[in-house]
MIVOZA-844042 format. One record per residue: residue in three letters; z negated, y negated, x negated of N, C-alpha, C in turn; residue number from 1. Coordinates in steps of 0.2 Angstrom, whole numbers. Example, Ala and Ser with C-alpha at 12.3 -4.5 7.8 and 13.67 -1.06 7.14 Angstrom:
<pts>
PT residuo  n_up n_north n_east ca_up ca_north ca_east  c_up c_north c_east num
PT     ALA   -39      28    -66   -39       22     -62   -39      16    -66   1
PT     SER   -35      11    -64   -36        5     -68   -39       0    -64   2
</pts>
This chain:
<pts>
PT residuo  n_up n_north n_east ca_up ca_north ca_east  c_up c_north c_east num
PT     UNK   -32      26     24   -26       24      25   -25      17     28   1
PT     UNK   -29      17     34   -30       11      39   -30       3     35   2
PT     UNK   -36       7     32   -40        1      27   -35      -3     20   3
PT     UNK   -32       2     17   -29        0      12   -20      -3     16   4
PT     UNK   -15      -1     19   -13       -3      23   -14     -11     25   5
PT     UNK   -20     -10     27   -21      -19      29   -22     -23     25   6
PT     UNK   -24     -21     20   -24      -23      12   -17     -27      9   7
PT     UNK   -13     -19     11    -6      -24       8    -4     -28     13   8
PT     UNK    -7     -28     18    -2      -33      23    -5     -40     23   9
PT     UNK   -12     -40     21   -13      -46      21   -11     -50     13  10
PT     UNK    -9     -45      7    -7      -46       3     1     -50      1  11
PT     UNK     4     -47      7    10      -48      10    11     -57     14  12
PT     UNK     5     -55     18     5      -61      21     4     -67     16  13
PT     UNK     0     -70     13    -4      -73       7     4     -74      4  14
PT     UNK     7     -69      0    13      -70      -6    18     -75      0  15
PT     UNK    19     -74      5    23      -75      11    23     -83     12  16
PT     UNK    19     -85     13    13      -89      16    14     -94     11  17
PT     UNK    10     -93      5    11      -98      -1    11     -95     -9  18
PT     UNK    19     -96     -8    18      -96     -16    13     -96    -21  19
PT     UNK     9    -100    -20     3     -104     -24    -5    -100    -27  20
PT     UNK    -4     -95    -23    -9      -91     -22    -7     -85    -26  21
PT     UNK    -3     -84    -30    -3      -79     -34    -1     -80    -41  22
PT     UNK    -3     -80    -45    -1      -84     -54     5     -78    -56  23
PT     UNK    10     -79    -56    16      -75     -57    17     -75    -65  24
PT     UNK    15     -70    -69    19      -74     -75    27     -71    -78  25
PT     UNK    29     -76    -84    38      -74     -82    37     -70    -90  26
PT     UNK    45     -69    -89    47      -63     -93    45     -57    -91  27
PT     UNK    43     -54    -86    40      -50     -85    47     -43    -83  28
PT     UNK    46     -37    -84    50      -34     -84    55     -32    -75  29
PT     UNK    49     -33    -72    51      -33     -64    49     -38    -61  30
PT     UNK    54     -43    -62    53      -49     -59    58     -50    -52  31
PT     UNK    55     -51    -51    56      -54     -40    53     -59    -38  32
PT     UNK    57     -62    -34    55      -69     -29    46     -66    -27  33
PT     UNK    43     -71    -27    36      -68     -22    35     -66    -18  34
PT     UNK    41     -70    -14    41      -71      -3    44     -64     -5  35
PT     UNK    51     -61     -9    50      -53      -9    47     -47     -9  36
PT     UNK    44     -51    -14    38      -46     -14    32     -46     -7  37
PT     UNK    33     -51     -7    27      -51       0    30     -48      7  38
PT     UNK    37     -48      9    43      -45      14    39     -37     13  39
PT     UNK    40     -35      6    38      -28       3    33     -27      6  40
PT     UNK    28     -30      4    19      -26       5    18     -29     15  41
PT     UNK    19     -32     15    21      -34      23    22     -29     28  42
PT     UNK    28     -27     25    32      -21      28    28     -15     27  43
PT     UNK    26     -12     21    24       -7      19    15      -5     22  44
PT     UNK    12     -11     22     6      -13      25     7     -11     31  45
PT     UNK    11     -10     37    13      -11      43    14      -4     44  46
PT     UNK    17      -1     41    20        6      41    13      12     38  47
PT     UNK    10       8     34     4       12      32     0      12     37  48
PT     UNK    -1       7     39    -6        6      45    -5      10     50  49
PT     UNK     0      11     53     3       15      58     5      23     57  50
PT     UNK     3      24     51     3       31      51    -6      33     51  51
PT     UNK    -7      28     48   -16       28      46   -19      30     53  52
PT     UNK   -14      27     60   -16       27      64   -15      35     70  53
PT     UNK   -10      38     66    -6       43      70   -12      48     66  54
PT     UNK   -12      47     59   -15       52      60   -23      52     61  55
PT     UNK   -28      50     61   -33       47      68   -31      51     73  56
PT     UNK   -25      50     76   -25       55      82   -24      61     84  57
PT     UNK   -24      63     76   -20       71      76   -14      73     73  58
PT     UNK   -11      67     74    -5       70      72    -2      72     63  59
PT     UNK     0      80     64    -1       82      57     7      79     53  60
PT     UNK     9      77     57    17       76      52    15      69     48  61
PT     UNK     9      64     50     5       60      47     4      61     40  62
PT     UNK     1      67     40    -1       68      32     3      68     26  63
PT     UNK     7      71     27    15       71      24    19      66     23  64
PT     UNK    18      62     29    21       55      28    16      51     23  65
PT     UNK     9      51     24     3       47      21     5      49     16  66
PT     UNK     5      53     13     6       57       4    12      52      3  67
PT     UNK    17      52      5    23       48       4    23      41      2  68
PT     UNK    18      39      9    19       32       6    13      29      4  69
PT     UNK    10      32      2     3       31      -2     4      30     -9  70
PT     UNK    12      36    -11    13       35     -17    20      31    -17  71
PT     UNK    20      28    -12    26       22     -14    21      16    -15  72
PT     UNK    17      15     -9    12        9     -11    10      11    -17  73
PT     UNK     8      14    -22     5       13     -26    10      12    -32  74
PT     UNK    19      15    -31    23       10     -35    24       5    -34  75
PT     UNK    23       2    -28    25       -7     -27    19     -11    -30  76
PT     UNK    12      -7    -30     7      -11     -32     8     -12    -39  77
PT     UNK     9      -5    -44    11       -8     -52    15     -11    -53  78
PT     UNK    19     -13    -48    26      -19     -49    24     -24    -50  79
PT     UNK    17     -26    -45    14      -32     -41    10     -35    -46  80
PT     UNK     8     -30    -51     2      -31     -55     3     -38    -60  81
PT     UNK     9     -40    -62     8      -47     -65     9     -52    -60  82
PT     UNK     8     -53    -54     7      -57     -48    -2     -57    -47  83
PT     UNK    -6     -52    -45   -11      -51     -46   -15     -44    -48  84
PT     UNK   -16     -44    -54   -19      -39     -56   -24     -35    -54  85
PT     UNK   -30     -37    -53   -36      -34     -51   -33     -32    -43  86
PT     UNK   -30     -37    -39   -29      -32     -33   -22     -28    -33  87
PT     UNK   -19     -27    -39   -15      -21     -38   -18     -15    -40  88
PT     UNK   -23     -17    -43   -28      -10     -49   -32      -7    -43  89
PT     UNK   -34     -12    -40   -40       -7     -34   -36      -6    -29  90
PT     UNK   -28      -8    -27   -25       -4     -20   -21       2    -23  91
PT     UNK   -22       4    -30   -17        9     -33   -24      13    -34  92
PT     UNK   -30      13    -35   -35       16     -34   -38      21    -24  93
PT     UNK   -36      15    -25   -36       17     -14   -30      23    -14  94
PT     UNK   -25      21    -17   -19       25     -13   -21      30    -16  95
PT     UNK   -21      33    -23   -24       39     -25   -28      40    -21  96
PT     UNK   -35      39    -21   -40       43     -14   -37      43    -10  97
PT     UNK   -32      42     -6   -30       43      -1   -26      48     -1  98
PT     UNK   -20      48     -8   -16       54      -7   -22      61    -10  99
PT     UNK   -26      60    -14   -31       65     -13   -35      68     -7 100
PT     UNK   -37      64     -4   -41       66       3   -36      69      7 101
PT     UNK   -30      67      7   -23       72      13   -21      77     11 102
PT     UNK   -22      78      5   -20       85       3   -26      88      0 103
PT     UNK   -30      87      2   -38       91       1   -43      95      8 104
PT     UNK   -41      89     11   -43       89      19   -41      94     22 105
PT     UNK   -46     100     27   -43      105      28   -37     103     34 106
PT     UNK   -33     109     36   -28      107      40   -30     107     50 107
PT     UNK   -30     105     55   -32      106      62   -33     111     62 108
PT     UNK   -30     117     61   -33      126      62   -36     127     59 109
PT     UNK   -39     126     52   -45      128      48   -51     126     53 110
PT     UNK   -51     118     57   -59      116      58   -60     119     63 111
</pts>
């Protein structure tokens, strides 16, 4: 969660940073400003990371959260997909393993 999290943030940063850096093409059906979209993964990047981080230290309301926004990062990333393809395909492949690993993982009282 940690890893992918920092992913969209630095994804974020980059759209943020320079428009130039991402080949946007038009007509597209969900189209948004890029520095929008970058506010988005910035944001959501930040919030993953920080739950990535809670849970690391046990905290189980974490996992529940992580399943949530694992499958929201993984709707902002097919949003993202005509901005840059290949890295919305591997961060929506991340957020699936991650919502599978949370709800497969036993829970603190099983270990």
């Amino acid at each position: 969660m940690i890893f992918g999290g920092l992913m969209m943030l630095f994804a974020g940063i980059a759209a943020i940073a320079n428009d130039d850096v991402f080949v946007a093409t038009r007509n597209y059906v969900y189209e948004f400003d890029l520095t929008g979209w970058g506010w988005i993964h910035l944001i959501m990047g930040v919030v993953i990371t920080l739950a990535g981080a809670a849970l690391l230290q046990g905290a189980t309301w974490a996992r529940v959260v992580g399943v949530g926004l694992a499958g929201l990062a993984m709707l902002a990333n097919f949003l993202w997909i005509p901005y840059a393809p290949f890295w919305a395909i591997v961060l929506i492949a991340i957020n699936a393993f991650v919502i599978w690993a949370l709800c497969t993982a036993p829970s603190p009282s099983e270990r």
